[in-house]
Steps between C-alpha positions, in 0.01 A plus 500: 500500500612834386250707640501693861250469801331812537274658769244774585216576751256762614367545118170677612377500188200711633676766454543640107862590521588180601251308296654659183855407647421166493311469159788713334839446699514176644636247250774223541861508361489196344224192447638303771435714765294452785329786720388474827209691631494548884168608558253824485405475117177678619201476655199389215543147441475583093774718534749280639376253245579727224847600628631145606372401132649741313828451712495150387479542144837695520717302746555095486423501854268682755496419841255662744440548872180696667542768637282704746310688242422222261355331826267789586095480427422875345151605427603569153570184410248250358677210623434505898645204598694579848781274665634203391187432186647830427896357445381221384342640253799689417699259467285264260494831273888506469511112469243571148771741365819303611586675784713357815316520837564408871270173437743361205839349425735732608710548153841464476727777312802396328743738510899520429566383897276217456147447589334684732112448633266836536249421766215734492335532836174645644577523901290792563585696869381414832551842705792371644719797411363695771514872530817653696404491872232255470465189658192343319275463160246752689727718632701557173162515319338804723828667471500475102128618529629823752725559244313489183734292340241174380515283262238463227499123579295578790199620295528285138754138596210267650674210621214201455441278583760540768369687807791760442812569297771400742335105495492538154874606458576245765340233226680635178836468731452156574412425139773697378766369729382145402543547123871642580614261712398217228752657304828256392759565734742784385269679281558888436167715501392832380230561767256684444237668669252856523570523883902523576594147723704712732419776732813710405399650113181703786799700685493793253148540497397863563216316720617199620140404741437382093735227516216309670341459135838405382571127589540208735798402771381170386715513204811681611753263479415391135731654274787279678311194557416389137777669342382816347718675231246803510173621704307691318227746609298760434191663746770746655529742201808501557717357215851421592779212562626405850626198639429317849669171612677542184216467277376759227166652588380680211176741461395515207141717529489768262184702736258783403586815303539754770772225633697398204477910348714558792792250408476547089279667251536180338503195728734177528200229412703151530743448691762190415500179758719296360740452299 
């Protein structure tokens, strides 16, 4: 394989300037390579359809993970399906157009250091990054609330049929964990998922009572345990490279206009994995 592993996140295609970025500016290199897509297509189930279909038609591999807003039930969507029927559902759309998903095969990339197996995920977040100066789920939650600083999830991400979202992240961590560790001994990963799978990538946030929305302890030690090569994320809107445990955590979102205007008139869309 000649081709290169790229990545990207945080399309919100909602938004026109970013839905023309995609339809105009984000094209492979080659035909062999791959794109990952972290998560946050958009909200309307058509929309992501359309997207992750077109995306497909240019690249020789897609491979997609949920993300918070491609989870979320709006009123302006005619497909109401909440919860798990709703990612389900989601994921037997990408399946019809060729898509890789959390529920499949993971695919293996063949690149000039040998093979290398990208393992989408969908772990969700359990509250367990509690604000600073909090001791519990409640605690960290009333002082998000005192703050203002909420997450959407709390109003559109219905967790059914789970009686909440931490039991449901606590189920897609089992499941998860259970595919990885099936895994041949010695296999190198590209990990991938919406929500970072350490704490660390939250430190810079100008608000960090939001890292509650951001991920699990559950899966903090993952990135050493089955062998990653690279973590990558999105959710943060925060696109950059750093490295914990000696593994390469890379964000990858590319965020809404007011954020990326900020960095570049024009921004960076993919960012390279591997090679």
């Amino acid at each position: 394989m000649s081709g290169n592993l790229f990545a990207i996140s945080d399309l919100h295609v909602a938004y026109s300037d970013n839905r023309q970025l995609v339809e105009d500016g984000l094209y492979p290199d080659s035909p062999d390579d791959w794109l990952i897509v972290a998560g946050d297509v958009g909200e309307i189930f058509a929309d992501v359809e359309k997207v992750l279909r077109l995306l497909r038609q240019r690249f020789a591999q897609v491979i997609w993970v949920p993300g918070n807003h491609e989870l979320w039930t709006v009123r302006d969507d005619p497909v109401r399906l909440r919860g798990e029927e709703r990612y389900r559902a989601l994921v037997e759309m990408c399946r019809e157009n060729g898509i890789h998903t959390p529920e499949d095969p993971f695919p293996v990339w063949h690149g000039p250091a040998g093979n290398v197996t990208v393992a989408p995920l969908f772990t969700l977040y359990d509250y367990s990054w509690l604000a600073p100066g909090t001791s519990s789920k409640n605690e960290s939650l009333e002082y998000a609330y005192s703050t203002g600083v909420v997450c959407t999830d709390e109003m559109m991400l219905f967790p059914d049929p789970y009686p909440n979202r931490e039991s449901w992240c606590a189920a897609r961590v089992v499941e998860s964990e259970r595919r990885l560790s099936s895994l041949p001994p010695g296999t190198r990963t590209v990990l991938v998922s919406h929500w970072p799978l350490v704490r660390q990538p939250t430190e810079v946030l100008w608000h960090p009572e939001f890292a509650q929305w951001c991920g699990t302890t559950l899966t903090a030690g993952w990135h050493t345990r089955f062998r990653a090569e690279v973590a990558v994320y999105g959710h943060l809107h925060i696109p950059r490279t750093t490295s914990y445990d000696g593994v390469r955590f890379q964000e990858v979102s590319l965020g809404y206009p007011r954020e990326w205007r900020r960095r570049s008139n024009r921004p960076t869309l993919m960012r390279r994995v591997l090679p």
